[in-house]
C-alpha positions in Angstrom: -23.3 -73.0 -2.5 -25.2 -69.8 -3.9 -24.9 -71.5 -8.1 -26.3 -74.9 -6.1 -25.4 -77.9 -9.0 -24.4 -74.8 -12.0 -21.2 -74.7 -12.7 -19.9 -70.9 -12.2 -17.6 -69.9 -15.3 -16.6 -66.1 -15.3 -18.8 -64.7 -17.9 -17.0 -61.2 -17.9 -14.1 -58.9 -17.5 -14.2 -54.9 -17.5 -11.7 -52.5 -17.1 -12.8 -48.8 -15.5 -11.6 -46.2 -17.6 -14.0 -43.2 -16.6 -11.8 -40.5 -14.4 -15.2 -39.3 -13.4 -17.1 -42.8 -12.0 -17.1 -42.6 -8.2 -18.3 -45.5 -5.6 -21.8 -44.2 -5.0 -23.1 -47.2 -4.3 -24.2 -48.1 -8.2 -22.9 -51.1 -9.3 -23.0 -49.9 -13.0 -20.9 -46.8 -11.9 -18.8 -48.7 -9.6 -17.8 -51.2 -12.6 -16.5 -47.9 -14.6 -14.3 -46.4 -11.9 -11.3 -46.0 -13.6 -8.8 -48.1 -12.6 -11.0 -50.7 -11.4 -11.7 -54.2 -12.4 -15.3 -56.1 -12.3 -15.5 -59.8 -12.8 -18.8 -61.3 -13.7 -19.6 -64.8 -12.7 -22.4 -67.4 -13.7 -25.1 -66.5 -16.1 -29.0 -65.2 -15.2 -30.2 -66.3 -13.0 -27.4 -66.8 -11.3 -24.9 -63.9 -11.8 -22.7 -61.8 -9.4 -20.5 -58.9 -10.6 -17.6 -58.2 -7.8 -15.6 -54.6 -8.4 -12.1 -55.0 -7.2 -10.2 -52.1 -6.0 -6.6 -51.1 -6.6 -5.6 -54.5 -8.2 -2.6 -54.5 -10.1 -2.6 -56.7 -13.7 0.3 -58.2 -15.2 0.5 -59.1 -19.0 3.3 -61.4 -20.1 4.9 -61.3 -17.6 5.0 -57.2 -17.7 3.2 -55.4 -14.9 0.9 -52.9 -16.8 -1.1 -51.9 -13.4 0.1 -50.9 -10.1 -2.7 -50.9 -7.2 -4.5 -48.9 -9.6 -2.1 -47.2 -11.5 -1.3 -47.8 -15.0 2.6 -48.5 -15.1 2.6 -49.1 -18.6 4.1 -46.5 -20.7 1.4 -46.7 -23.2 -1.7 -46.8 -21.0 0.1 -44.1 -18.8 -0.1 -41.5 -21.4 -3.7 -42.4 -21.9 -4.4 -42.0 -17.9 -2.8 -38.5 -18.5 -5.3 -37.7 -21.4 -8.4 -38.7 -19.6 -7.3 -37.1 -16.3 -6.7 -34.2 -17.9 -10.1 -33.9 -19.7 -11.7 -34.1 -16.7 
C-alpha cells in the first residue's frame, strides 16, 4: 500500500563487510555490518532500505553464507583478514 500505484523494483543489494559496523541505530552503519545484507526497494520518493540479519546466501547452488558466516573457502580467508585487522 505504502508505493500506492508505483511499481516497487529492488533498486539495491549490499553486502556488510566492515568487522567494526555495529547496530547503533544508523541505517548507514547498520547496512555495513559485516555479514549483513540490505535490500533497497522503490526509488525517491518512495524508497525503503531493510538490513537483514544472519541470512545465509547460496550461489549456484553452493552455500557461500551460513546465518552470517562466510562458508566459502575464499571469502572465509577474507573474514579471517578483516577480523584480524580489527
Amino acid at each position: 500500500k505504502w508505493f500506492g500505484k508505483i511499481e516497487p523494483e529492488v533498486e539495491h543489494l549490499c553486502l556488510g563487510f566492515n568487522p567494526k559496523a555495529t547496530f547503533s541505530g544508523s541505517l548507514m552503519e547498520a547496512e555495513r555490518v559485516f555479514g549483513c545484507i540490505t535490500v533497497g526497494i522503490g526509488k525517491y520518493p518512495l524508497h525503503i532500505d531493510g538490513v537483514m540479519k544472519n541470512p545465509s546466501i547460496l550461489v549456484d547452488g553452493k552455500t557461500i553464507e551460513q546465518n552470517g558466516s562466510f562458508i566459502d573457502e575464499r571469502l572465509a580467508g577474507i573474514t579471517k583478514k578483516l577480523k584480524d585487522n580489527e
